[in-house]
N, C-alpha and C positions, 0 to 999 in steps of 0.2 A: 507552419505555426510560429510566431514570432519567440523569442525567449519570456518566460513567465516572471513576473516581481516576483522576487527575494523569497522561498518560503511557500511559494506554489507547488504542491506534488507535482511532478515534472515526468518520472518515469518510475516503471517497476519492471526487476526483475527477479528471478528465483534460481539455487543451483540445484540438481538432480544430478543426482547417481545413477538414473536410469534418464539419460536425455530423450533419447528414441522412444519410450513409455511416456515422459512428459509431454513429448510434440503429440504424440496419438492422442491421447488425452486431451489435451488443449483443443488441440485440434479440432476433434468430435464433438466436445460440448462446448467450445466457444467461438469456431469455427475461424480459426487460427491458419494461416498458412507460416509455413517458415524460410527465412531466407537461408543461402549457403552458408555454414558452420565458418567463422574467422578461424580460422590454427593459430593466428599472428594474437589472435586475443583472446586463447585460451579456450577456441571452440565458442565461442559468445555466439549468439545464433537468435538472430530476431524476428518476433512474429506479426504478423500482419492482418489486416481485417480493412479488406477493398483494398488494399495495395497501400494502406497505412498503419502506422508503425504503431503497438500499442503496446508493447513489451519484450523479454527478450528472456531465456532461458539460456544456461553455462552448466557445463560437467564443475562437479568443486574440486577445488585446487588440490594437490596431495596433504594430508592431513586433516583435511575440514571436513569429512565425509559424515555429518553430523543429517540430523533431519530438516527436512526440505522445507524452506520458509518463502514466504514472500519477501522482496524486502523494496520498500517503500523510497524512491529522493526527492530531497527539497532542490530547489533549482539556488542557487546563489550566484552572484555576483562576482567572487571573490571566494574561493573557495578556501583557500588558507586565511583570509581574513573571519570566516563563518568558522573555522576549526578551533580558531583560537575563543572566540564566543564561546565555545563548546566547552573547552576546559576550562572558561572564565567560570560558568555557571554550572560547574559540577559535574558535569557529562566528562564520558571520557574515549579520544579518538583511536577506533581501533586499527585505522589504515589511516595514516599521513595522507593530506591530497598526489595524486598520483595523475599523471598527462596522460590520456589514450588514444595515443596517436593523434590528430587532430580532430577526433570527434567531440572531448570538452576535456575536464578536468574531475576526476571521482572523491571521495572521502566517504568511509564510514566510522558511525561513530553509534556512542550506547549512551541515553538519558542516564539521569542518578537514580530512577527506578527500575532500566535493567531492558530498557525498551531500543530495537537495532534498528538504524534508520542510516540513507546515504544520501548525500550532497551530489548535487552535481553543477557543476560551473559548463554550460554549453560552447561547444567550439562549433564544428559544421555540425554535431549530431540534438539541434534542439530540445527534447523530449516526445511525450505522443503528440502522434500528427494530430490525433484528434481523441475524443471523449466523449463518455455519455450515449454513444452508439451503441449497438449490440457487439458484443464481444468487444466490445474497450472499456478502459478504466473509466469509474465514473464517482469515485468515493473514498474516503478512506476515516478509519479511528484506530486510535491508540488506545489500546487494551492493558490497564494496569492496574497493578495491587494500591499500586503507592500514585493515588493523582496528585497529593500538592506538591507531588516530586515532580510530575509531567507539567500542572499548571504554572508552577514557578519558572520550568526551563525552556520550554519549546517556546513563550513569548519571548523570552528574554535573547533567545536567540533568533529568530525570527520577526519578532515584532506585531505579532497578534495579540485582536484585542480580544476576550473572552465573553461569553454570553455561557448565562448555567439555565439547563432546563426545566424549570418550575413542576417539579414532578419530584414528589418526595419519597416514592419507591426507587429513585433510580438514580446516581450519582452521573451525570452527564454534563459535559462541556462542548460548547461550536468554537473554533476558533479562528476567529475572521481574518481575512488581510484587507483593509479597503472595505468595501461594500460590500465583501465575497465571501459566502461563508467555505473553508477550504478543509477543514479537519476536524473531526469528531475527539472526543475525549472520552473513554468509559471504563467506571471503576471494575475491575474483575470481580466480580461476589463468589461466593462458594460453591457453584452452580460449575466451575471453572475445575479440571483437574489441580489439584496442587503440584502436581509435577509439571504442570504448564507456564513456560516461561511468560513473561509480558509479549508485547508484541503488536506491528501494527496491521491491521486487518483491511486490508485492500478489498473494494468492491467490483465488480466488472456487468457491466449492462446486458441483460439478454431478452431474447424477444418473449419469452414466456417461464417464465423463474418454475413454474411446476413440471411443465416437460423437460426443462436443465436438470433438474434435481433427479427426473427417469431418467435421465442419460447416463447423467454423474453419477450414479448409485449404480447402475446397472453394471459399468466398467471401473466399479471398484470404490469410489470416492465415499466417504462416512457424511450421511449428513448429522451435523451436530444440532442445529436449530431453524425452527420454520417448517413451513413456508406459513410466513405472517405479512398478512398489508399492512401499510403502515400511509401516511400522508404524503410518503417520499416516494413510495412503491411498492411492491409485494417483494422482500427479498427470502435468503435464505444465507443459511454459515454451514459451510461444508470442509474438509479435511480430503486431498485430492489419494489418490495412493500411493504416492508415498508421502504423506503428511501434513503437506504442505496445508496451511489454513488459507479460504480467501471466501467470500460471499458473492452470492449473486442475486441483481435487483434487475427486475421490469419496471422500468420509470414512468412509464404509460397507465400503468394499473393502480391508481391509488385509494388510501380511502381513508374517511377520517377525520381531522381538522387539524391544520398545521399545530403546533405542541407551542406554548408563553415561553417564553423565555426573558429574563433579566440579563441587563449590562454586569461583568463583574468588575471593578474600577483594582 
């Protein structure tokens, strides 16, 4: 897959305390294989779906043994030139761009609403081979208390234009690059733990969203909401065991009529 314009989800990965619990896990409901564990990179350990690449799990570093996230990258250009965007518009970088070996160049950083997301500049390791398949990324929104903190910064850093969805129960943003719609936006309502950080909520494709949800519930994972169809597909939001959040949709299965949406200038 070629490298993605500026601002394209690109890749995701998550760190676990328990890796070998992760890869089982994964494995079983999203039918994940895994490659041999890097030592040189911290145990980084990527998984696969057909012999392409569509995410990667890590032990966390000593001290960060914190609860297990997904954590979402934009693809850039220029990854110290996208860091500095970053603290131009309020955000703030919690890893300096850093070289990995010659696979690309990383950076994470945290919106001014609190929301952790990472950059990637690709060298030989482009992002997922592919998407939208079953068991690969196919999705993704930002989850936050504070949206005109997310509206104002994710454009400004990236260069998307906004579209708000004409639905006045429901605080929602698309945020386009080009003709493409690439990133969801949605406000947290109260419905949401208040000890729950922001955060962005990664989707992954599977062949039948209600038998995932037997699997993933069986071997531990909390479903939080759903299983609802939607125009997009039938997904669901699940909490894996050990915490981790991410959703999963059948894109096959839809129902509905696509949702109005307005230009936001």
């Amino acid at each position: 897959m070629a490298v993605q314009p500026e601002g394209t989800p690109c890749w995701a990965d998550a760190m676990f305390s328990d890796l070998e619990g992760a890869k089982s896990f994964y494995g079983d409901v999203l039918g994940w294989t895994f490659a041999e564990a890097s030592a040189e990179f911290g145990n980084y350990t990527q998984a696969s779906v057909n012999g392409k690449a569509v995410a990667a799990v890590v032990p966390p570093m000593p001290g960060q043994e914190s609860q297990s996230q997904w954590c979402l990258y934009f693809a850039a250009r220029d990854a110290a030139a996208t860091a500095a965007r970053i603290r131009d518009n309020g955000g703030e970088v919690l890893m300096e761009p850093m070289q990995v070996g010659d696979f690309g160049t990383m950076c994470l950083a945290r919106d001014p609403g609190g929301v952790v997301f990472g950059v990637w500049q690709a060298g030989t390791h482009e992002g997922f081979d592919t998407t939208a398949e079953p068991g690969a990324y196919t999705w993704a929104e930002v989850f936050t208390r504070e949206p005109e903190k997310s509206d104002a910064f994710f454009p400004a850093v990236f260069s998307y234009r906004q579209k708000e969805m004409a639905d006045e129960a429901t605080d929602f943003r698309i945020y386009d690059l080009g003709e493409r719609s690439v990133l969801g936006r949605m406000k947290m309502t109260d419905d949401f733990p208040p000890e729950m950080p922001p955060y962005i909520n990664v989707y992954f494709a599977v062949e039948d969203c209600d038998d995932t949800i037997a699997k993933a519930t069986k071997l531990g994972a909390v479903l939080r909401f759903g299983p609802m169809g939607t125009p997009f597909g039938r997904f669901a939001a699940l909490s894996d065991p050990q915490g981790a959040n991410f959703s999963v949709i059948d894109l096959t299965r839809t129902e509905g009529d696509m949702p109005k949406t307005t230009d936001v200038s």
